[in-house]
mmCIF file of the N, C-alpha and C atoms, coordinates in Angstrom:
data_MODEL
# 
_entry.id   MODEL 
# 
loop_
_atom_site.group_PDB 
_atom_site.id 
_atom_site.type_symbol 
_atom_site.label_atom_id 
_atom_site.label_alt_id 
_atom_site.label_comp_id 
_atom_site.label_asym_id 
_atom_site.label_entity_id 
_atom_site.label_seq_id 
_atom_site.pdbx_PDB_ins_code 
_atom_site.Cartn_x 
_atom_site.Cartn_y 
_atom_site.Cartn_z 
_atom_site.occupancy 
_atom_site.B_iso_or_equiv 
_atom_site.pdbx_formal_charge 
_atom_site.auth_seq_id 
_atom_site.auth_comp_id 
_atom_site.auth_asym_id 
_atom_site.auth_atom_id 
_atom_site.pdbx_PDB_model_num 
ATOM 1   N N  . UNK A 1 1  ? -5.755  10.439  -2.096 1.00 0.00 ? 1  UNK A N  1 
ATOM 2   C CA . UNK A 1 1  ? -4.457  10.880  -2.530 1.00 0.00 ? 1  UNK A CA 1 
ATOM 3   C C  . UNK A 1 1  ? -3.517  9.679   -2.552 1.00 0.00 ? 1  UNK A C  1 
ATOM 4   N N  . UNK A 1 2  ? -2.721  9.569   -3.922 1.00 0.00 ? 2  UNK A N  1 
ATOM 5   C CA . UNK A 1 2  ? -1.623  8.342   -3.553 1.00 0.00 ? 2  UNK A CA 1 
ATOM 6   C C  . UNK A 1 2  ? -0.693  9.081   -3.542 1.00 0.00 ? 2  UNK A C  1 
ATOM 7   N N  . UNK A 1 3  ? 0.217   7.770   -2.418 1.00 0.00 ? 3  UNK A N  1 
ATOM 8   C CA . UNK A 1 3  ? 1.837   8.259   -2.327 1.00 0.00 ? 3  UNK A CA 1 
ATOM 9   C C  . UNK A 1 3  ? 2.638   7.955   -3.444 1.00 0.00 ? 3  UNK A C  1 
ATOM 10  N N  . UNK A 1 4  ? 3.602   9.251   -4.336 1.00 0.00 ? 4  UNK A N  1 
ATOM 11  C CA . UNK A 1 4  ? 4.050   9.363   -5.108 1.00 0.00 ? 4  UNK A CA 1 
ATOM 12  C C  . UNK A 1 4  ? 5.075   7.790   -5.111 1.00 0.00 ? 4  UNK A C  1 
ATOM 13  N N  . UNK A 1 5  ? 5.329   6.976   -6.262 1.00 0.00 ? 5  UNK A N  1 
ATOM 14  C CA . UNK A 1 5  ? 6.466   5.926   -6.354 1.00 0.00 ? 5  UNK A CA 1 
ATOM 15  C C  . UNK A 1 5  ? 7.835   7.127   -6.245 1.00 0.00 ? 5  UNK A C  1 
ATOM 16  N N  . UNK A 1 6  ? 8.168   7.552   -5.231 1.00 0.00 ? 6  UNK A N  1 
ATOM 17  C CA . UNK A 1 6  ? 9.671   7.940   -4.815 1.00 0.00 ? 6  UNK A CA 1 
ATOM 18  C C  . UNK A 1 6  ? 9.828   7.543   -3.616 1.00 0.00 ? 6  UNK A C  1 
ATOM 19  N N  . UNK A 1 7  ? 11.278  8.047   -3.414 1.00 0.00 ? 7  UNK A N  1 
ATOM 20  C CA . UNK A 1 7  ? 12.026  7.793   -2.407 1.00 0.00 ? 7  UNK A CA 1 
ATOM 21  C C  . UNK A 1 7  ? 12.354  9.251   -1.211 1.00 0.00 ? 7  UNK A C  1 
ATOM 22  N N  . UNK A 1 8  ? 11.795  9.510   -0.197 1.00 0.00 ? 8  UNK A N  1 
ATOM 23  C CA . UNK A 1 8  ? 11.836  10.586  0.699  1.00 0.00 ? 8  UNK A CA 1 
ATOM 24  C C  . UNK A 1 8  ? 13.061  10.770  1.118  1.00 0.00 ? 8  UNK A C  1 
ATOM 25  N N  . UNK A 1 9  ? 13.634  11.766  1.173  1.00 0.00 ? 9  UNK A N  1 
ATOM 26  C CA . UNK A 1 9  ? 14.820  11.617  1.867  1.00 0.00 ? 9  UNK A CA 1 
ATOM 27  C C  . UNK A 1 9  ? 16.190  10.492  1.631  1.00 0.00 ? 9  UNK A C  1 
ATOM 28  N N  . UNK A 1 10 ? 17.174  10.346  2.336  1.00 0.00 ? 10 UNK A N  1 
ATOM 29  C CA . UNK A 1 10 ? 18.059  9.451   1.782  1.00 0.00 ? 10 UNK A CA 1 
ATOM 30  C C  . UNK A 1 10 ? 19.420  9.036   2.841  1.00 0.00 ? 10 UNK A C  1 
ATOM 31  N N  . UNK A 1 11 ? 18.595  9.255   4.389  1.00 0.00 ? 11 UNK A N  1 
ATOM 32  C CA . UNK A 1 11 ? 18.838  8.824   5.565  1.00 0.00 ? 11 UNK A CA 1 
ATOM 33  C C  . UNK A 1 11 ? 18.228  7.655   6.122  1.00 0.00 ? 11 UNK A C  1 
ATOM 34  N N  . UNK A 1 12 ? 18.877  7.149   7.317  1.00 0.00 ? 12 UNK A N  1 
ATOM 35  C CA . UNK A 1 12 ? 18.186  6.358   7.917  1.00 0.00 ? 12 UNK A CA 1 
ATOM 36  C C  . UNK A 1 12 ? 16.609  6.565   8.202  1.00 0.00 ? 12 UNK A C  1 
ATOM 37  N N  . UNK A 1 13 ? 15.613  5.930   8.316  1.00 0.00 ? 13 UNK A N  1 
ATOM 38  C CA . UNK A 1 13 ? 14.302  6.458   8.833  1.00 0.00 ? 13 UNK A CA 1 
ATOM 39  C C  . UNK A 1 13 ? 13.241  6.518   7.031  1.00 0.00 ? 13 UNK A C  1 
ATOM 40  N N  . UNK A 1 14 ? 14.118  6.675   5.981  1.00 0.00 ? 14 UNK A N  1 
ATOM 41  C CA . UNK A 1 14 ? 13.936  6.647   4.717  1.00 0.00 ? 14 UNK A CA 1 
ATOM 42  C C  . UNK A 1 14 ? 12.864  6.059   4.250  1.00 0.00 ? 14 UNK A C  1 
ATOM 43  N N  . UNK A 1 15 ? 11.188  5.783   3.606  1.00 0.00 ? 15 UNK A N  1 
ATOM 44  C CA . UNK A 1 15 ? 10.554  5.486   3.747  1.00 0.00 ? 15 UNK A CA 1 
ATOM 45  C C  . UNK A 1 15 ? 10.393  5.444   1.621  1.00 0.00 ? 15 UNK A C  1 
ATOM 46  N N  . UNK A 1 16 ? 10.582  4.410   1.461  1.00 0.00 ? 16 UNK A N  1 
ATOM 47  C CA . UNK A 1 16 ? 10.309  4.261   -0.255 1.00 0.00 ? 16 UNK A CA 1 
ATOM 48  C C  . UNK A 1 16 ? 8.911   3.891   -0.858 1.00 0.00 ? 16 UNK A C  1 
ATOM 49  N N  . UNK A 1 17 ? 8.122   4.377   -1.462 1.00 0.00 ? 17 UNK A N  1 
ATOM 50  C CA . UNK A 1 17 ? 7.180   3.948   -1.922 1.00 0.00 ? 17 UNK A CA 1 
ATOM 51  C C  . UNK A 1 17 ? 6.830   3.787   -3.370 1.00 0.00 ? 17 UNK A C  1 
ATOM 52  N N  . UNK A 1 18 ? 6.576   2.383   -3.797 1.00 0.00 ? 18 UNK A N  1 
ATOM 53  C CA . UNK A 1 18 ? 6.991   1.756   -4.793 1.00 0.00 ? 18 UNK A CA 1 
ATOM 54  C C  . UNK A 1 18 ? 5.181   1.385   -5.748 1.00 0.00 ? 18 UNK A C  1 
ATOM 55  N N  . UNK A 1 19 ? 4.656   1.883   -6.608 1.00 0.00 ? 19 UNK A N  1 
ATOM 56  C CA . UNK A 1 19 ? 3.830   0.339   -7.027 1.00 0.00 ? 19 UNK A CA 1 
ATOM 57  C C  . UNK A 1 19 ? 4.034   -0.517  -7.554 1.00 0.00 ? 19 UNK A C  1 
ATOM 58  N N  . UNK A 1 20 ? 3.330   -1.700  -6.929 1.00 0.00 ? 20 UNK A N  1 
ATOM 59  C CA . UNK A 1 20 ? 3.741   -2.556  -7.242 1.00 0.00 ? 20 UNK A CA 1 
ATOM 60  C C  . UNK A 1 20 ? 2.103   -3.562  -7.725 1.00 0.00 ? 20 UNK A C  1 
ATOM 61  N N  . UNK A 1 21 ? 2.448   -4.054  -9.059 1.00 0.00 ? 21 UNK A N  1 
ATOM 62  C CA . UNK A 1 21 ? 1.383   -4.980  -9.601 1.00 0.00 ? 21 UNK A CA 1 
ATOM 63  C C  . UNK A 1 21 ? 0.964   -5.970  -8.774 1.00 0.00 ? 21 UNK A C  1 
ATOM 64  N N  . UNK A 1 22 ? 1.378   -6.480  -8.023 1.00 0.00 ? 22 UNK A N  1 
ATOM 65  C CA . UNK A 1 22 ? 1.141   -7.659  -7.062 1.00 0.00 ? 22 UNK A CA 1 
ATOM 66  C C  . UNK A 1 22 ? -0.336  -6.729  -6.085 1.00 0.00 ? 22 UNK A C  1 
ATOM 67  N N  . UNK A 1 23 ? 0.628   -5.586  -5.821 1.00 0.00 ? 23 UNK A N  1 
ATOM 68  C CA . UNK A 1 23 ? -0.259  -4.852  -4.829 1.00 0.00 ? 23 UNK A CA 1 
ATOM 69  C C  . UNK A 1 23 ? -1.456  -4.496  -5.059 1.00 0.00 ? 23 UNK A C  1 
ATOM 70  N N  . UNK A 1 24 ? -1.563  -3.970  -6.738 1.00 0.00 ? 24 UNK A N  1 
ATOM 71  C CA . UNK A 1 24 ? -2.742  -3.300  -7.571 1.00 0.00 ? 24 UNK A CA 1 
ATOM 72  C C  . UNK A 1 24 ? -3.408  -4.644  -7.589 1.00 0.00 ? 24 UNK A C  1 
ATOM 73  N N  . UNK A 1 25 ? -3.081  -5.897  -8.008 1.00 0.00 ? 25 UNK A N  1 
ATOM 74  C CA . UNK A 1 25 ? -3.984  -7.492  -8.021 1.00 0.00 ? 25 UNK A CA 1 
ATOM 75  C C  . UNK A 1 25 ? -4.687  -7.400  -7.058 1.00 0.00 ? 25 UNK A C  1 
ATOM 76  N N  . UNK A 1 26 ? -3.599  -7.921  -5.659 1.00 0.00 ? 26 UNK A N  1 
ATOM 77  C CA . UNK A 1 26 ? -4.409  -7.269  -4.559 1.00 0.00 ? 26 UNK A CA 1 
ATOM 78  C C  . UNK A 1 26 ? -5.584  -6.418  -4.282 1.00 0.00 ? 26 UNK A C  1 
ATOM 79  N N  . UNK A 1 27 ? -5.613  -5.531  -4.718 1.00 0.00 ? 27 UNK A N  1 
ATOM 80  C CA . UNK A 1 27 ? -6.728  -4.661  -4.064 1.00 0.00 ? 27 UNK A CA 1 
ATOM 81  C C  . UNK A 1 27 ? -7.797  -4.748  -5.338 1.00 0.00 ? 27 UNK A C  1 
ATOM 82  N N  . UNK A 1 28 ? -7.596  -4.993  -6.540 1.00 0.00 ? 28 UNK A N  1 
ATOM 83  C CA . UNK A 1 28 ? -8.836  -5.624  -7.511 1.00 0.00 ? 28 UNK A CA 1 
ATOM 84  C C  . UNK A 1 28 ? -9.522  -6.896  -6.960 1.00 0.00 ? 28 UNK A C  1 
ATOM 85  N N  . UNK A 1 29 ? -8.523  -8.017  -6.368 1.00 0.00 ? 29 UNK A N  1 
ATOM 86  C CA . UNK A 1 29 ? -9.490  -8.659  -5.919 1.00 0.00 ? 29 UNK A CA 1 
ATOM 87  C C  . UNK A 1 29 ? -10.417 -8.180  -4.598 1.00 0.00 ? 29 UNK A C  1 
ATOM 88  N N  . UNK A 1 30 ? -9.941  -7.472  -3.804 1.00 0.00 ? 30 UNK A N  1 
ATOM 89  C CA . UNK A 1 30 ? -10.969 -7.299  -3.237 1.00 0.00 ? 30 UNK A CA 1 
ATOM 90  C C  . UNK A 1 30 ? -12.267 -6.432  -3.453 1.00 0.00 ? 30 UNK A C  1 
ATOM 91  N N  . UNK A 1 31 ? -11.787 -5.309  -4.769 1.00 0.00 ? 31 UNK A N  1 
ATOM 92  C CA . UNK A 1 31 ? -12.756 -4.626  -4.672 1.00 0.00 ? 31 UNK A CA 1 
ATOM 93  C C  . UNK A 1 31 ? -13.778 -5.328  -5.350 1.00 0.00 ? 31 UNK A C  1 
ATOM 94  N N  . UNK A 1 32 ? -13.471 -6.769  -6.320 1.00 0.00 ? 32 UNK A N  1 
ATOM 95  C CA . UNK A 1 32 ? -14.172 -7.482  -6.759 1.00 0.00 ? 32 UNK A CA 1 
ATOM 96  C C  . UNK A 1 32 ? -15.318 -8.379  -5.472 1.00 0.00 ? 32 UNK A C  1 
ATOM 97  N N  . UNK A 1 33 ? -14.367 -8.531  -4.524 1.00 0.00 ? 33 UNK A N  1 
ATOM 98  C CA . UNK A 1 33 ? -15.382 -9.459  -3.662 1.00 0.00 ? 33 UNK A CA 1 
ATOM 99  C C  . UNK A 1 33 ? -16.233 -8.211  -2.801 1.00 0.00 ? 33 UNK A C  1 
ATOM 100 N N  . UNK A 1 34 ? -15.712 -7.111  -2.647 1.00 0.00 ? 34 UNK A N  1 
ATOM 101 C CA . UNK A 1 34 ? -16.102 -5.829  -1.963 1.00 0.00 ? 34 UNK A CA 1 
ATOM 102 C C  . UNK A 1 34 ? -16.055 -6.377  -0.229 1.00 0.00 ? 34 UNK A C  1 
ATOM 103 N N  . UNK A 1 35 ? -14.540 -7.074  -0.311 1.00 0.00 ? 35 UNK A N  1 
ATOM 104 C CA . UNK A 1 35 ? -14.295 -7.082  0.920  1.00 0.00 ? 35 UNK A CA 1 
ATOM 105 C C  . UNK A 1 35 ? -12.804 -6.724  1.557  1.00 0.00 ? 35 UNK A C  1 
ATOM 106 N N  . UNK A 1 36 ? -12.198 -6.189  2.292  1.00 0.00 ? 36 UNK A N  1 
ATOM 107 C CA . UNK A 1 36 ? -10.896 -6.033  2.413  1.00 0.00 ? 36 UNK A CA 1 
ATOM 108 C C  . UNK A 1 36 ? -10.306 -6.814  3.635  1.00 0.00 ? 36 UNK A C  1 
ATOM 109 N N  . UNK A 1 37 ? -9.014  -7.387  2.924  1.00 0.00 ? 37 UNK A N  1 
ATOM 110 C CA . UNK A 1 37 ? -8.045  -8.379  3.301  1.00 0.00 ? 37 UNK A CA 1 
ATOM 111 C C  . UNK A 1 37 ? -7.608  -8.952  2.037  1.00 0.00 ? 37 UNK A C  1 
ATOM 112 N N  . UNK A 1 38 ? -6.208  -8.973  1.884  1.00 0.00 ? 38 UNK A N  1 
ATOM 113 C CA . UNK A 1 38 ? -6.056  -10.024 1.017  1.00 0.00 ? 38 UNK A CA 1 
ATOM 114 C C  . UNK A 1 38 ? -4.766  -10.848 1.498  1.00 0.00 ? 38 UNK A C  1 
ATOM 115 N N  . UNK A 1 39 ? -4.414  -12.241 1.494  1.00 0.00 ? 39 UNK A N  1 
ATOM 116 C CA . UNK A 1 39 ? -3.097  -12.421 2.088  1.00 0.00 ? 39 UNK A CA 1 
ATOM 117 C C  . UNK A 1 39 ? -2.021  -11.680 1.361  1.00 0.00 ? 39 UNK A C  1 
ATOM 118 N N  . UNK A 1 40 ? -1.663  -11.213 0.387  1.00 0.00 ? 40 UNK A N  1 
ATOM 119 C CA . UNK A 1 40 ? -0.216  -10.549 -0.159 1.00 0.00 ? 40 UNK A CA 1 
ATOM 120 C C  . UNK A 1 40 ? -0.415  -9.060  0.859  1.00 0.00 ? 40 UNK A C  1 
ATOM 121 N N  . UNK A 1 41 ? -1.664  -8.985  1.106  1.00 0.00 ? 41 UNK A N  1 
ATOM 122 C CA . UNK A 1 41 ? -0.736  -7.205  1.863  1.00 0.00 ? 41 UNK A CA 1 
ATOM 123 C C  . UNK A 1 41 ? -0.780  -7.302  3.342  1.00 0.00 ? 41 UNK A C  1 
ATOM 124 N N  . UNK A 1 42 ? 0.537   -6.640  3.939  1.00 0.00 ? 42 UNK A N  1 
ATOM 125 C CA . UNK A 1 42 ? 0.825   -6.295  5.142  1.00 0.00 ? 42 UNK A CA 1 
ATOM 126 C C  . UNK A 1 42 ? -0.629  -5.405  5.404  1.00 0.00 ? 42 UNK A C  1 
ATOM 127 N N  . UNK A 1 43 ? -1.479  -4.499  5.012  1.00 0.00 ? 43 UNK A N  1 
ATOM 128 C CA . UNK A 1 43 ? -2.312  -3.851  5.366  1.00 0.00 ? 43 UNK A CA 1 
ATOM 129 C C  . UNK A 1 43 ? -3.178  -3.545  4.292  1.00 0.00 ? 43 UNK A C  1 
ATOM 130 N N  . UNK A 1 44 ? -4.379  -3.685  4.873  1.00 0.00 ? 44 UNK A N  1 
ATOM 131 C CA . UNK A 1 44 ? -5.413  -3.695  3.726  1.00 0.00 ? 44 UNK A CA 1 
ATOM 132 C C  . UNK A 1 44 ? -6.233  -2.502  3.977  1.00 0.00 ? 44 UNK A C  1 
ATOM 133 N N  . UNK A 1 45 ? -6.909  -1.840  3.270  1.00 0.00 ? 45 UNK A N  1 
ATOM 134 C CA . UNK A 1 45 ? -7.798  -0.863  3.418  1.00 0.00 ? 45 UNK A CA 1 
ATOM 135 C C  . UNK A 1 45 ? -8.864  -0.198  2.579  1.00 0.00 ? 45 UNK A C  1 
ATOM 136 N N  . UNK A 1 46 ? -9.907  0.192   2.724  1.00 0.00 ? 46 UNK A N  1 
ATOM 137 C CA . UNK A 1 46 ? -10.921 0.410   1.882  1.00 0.00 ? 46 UNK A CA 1 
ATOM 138 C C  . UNK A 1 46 ? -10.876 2.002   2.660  1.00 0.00 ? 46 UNK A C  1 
ATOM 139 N N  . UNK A 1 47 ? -10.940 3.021   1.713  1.00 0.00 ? 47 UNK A N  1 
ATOM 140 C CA . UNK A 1 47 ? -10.640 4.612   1.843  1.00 0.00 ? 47 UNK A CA 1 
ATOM 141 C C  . UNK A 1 47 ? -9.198  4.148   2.307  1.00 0.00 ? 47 UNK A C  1 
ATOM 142 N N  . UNK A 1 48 ? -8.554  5.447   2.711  1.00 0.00 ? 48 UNK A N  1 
ATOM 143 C CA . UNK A 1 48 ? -7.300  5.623   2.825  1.00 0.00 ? 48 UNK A CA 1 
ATOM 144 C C  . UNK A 1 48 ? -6.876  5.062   3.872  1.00 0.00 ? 48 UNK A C  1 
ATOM 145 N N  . UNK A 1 49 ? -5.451  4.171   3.879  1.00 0.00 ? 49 UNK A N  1 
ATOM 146 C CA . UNK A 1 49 ? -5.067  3.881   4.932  1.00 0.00 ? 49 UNK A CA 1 
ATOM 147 C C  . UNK A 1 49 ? -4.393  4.683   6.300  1.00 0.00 ? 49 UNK A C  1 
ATOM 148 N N  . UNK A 1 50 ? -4.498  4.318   7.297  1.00 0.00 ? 50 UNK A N  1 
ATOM 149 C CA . UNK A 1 50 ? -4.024  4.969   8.782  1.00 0.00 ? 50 UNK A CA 1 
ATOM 150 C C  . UNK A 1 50 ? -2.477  4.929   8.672  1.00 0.00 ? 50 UNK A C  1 
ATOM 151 N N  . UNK A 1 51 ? -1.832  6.536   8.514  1.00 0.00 ? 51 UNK A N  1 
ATOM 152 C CA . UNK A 1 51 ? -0.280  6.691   7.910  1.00 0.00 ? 51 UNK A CA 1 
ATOM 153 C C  . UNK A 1 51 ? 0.368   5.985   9.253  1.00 0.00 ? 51 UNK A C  1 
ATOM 154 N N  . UNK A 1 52 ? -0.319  5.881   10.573 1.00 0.00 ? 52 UNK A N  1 
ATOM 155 C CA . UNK A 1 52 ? 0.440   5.500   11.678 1.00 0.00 ? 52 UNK A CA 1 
ATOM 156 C C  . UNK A 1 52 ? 0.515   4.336   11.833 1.00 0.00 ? 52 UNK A C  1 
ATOM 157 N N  . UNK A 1 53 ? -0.238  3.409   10.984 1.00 0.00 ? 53 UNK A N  1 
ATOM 158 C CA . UNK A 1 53 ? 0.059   1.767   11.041 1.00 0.00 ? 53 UNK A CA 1 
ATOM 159 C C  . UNK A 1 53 ? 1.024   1.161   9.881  1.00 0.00 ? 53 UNK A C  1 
ATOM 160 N N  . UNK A 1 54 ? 1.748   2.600   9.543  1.00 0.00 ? 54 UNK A N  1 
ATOM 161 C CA . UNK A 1 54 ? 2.819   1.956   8.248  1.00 0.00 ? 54 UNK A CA 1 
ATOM 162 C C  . UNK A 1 54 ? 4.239   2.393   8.794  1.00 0.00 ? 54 UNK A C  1 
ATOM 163 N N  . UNK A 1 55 ? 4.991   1.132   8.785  1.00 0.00 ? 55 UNK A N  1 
ATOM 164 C CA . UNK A 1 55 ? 6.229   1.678   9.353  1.00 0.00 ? 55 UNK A CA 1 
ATOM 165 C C  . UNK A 1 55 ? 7.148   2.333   8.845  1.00 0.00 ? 55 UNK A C  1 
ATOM 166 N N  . UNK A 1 56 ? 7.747   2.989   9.278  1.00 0.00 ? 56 UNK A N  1 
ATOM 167 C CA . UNK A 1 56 ? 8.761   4.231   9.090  1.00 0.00 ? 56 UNK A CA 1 
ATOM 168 C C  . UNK A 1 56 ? 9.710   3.741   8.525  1.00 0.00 ? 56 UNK A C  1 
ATOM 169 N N  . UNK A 1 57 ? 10.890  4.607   7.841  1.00 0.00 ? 57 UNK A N  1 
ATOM 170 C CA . UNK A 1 57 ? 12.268  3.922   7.135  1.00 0.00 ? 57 UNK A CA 1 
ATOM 171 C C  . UNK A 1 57 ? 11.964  2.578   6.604  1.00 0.00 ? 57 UNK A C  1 
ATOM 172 N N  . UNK A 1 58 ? 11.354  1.984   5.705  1.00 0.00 ? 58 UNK A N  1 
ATOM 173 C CA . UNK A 1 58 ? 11.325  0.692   4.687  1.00 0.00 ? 58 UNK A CA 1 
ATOM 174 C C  . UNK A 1 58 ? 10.628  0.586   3.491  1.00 0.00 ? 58 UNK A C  1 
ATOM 175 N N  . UNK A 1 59 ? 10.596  -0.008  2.788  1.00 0.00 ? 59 UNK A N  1 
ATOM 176 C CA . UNK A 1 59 ? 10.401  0.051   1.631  1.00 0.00 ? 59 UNK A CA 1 
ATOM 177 C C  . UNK A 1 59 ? 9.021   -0.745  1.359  1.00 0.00 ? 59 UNK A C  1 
ATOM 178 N N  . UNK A 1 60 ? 7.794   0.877   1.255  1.00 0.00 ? 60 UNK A N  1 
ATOM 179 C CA . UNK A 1 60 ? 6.514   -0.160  1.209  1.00 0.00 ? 60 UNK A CA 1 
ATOM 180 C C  . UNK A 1 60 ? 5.974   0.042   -0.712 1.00 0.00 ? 60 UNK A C  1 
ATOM 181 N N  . UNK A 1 61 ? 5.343   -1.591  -0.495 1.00 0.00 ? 61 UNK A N  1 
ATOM 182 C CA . UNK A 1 61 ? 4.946   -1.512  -2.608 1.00 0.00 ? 61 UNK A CA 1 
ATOM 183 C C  . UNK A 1 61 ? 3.209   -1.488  -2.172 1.00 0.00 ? 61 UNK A C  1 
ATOM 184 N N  . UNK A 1 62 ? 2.611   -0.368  -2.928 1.00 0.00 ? 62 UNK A N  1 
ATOM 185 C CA . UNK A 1 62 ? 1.613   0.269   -2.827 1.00 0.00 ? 62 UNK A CA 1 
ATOM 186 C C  . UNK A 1 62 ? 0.579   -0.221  -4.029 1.00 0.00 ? 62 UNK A C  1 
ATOM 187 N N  . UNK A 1 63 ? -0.546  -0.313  -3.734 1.00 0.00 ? 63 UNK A N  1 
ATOM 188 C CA . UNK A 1 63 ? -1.706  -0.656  -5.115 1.00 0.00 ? 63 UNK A CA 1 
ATOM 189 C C  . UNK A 1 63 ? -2.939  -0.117  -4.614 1.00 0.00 ? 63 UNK A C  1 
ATOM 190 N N  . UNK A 1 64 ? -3.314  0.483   -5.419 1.00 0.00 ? 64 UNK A N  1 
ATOM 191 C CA . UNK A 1 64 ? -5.132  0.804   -4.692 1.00 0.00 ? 64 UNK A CA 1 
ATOM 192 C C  . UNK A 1 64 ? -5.880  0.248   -6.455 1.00 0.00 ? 64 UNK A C  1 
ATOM 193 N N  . UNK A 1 65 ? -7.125  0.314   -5.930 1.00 0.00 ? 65 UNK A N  1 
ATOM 194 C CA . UNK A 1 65 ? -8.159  -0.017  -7.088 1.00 0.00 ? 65 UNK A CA 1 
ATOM 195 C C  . UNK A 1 65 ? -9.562  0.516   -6.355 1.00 0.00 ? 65 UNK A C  1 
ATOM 196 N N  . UNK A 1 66 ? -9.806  1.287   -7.498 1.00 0.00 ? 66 UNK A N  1 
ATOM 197 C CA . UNK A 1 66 ? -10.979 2.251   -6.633 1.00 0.00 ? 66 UNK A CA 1 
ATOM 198 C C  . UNK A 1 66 ? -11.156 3.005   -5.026 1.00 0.00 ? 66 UNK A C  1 
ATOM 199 N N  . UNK A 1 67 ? -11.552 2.510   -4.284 1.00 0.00 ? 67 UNK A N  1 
ATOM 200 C CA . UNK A 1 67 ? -11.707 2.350   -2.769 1.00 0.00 ? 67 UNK A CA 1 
ATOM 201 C C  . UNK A 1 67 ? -10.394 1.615   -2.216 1.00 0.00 ? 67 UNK A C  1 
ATOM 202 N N  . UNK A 1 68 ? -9.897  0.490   -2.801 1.00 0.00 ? 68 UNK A N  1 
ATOM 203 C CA . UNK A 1 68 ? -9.539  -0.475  -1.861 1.00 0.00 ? 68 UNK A CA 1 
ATOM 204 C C  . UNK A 1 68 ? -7.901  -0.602  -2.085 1.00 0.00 ? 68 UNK A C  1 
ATOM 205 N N  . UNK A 1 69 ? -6.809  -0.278  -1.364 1.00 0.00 ? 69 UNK A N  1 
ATOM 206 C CA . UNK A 1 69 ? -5.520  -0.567  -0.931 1.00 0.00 ? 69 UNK A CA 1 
ATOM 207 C C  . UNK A 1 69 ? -5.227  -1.642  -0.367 1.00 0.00 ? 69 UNK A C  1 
ATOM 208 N N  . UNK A 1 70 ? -4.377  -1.888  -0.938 1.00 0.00 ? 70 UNK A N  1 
ATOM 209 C CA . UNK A 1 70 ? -3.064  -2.856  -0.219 1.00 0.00 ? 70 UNK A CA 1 
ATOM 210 C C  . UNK A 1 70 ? -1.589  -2.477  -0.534 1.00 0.00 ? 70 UNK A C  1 
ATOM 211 N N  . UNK A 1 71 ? -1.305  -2.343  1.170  1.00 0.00 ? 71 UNK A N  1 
ATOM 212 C CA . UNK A 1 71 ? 0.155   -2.148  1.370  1.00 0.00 ? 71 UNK A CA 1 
ATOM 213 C C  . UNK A 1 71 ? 1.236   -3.179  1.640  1.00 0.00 ? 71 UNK A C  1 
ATOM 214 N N  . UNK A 1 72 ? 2.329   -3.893  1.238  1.00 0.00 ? 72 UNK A N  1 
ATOM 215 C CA . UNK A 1 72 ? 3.172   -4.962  1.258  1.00 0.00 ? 72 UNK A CA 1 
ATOM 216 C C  . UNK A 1 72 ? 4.515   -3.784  1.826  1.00 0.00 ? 72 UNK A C  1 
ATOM 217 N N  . UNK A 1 73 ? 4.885   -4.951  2.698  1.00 0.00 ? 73 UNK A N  1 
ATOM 218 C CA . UNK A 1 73 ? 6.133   -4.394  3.413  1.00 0.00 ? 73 UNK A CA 1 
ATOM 219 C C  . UNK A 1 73 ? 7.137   -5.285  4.164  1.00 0.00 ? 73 UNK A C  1 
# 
């Protein structure tokens, strides 16, 4: 499942989720090397990432490619 590009709410704690092409690069190259890490993302992941290692209220830019995510934040 991806997180919709909106904006939740419109308080403090506010959590924006954006894609972003940098992010989608990101995660092509790895699914190209079929390894996850890439330096542009704060968090990398192959299947879905762990919602509790993404921080709350900020503005994260999202990319997946097949299997493989990267989150920038």
């Amino acid at each position: 499942m991806t997180p919709a590009p909106t904006t939740t709410g419109n308080g403090p704690g506010t959590t924006t989720w954006v894609t972003s092409p940098q992010a989608v690069a990101a995660a092509k190259r790895m699914a190209a090397a079929k390894a996850v890490g890439d330096p542009v993302c704060s968090l990398s992941a192959v299947g879905q990432p762990d919602p509790n290692l993404v921080p709350q209220g900020r503005r994260i830019a999202i990319g997946h490619y097949g299997d493989y995510w990267c989150l920038i934040w």
